[in-house]
N, C-alpha and C positions, 0 to 999 in steps of 0.2 A: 500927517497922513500922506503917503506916499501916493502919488499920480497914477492914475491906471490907463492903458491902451486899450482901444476899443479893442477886442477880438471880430476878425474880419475874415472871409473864406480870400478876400483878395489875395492877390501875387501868387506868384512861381511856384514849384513843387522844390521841396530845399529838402538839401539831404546834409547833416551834418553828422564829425564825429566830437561827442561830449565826452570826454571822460575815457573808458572804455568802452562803452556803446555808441550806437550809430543812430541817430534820429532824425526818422521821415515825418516831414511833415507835406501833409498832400490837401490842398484846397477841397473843399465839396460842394458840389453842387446844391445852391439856396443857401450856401453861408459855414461858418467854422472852419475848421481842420481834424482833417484824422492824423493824430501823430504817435507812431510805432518807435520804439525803440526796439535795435534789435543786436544783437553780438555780432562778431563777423562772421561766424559759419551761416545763421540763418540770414544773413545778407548774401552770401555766395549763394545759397540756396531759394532765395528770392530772385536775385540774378538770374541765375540756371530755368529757374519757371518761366520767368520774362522771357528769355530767350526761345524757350517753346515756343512760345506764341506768339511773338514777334517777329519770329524768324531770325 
């Protein structure tokens, strides 16, 4: 049987690219992660949002 890792909301916001998608993974608050995969147009267009609002 294969060893398992706890699942943890700890550590950094990680953006990686797998394959041909792009996969965020964003800690949450109380614990876990939300992790998005996304193509690169709706990452430009994720981008493009942020910058809205971020200025």
């Amino acid at each position: 049987m294969a060893a398992m890792k706890p699942r943890t909301g700890d550590g950094p916001m990680e953006v990686t690219k797998e394959g041909r998608g792009i996969v965020m993974r964003v800690p949450l608050e109380g614990g876990g992660r939300l992790v998005v995969e996304l193509n690169a147009q709706e990452a430009e267009e994720l981008a493009g949002a942020l910058q809205g609002v971020v200025g």
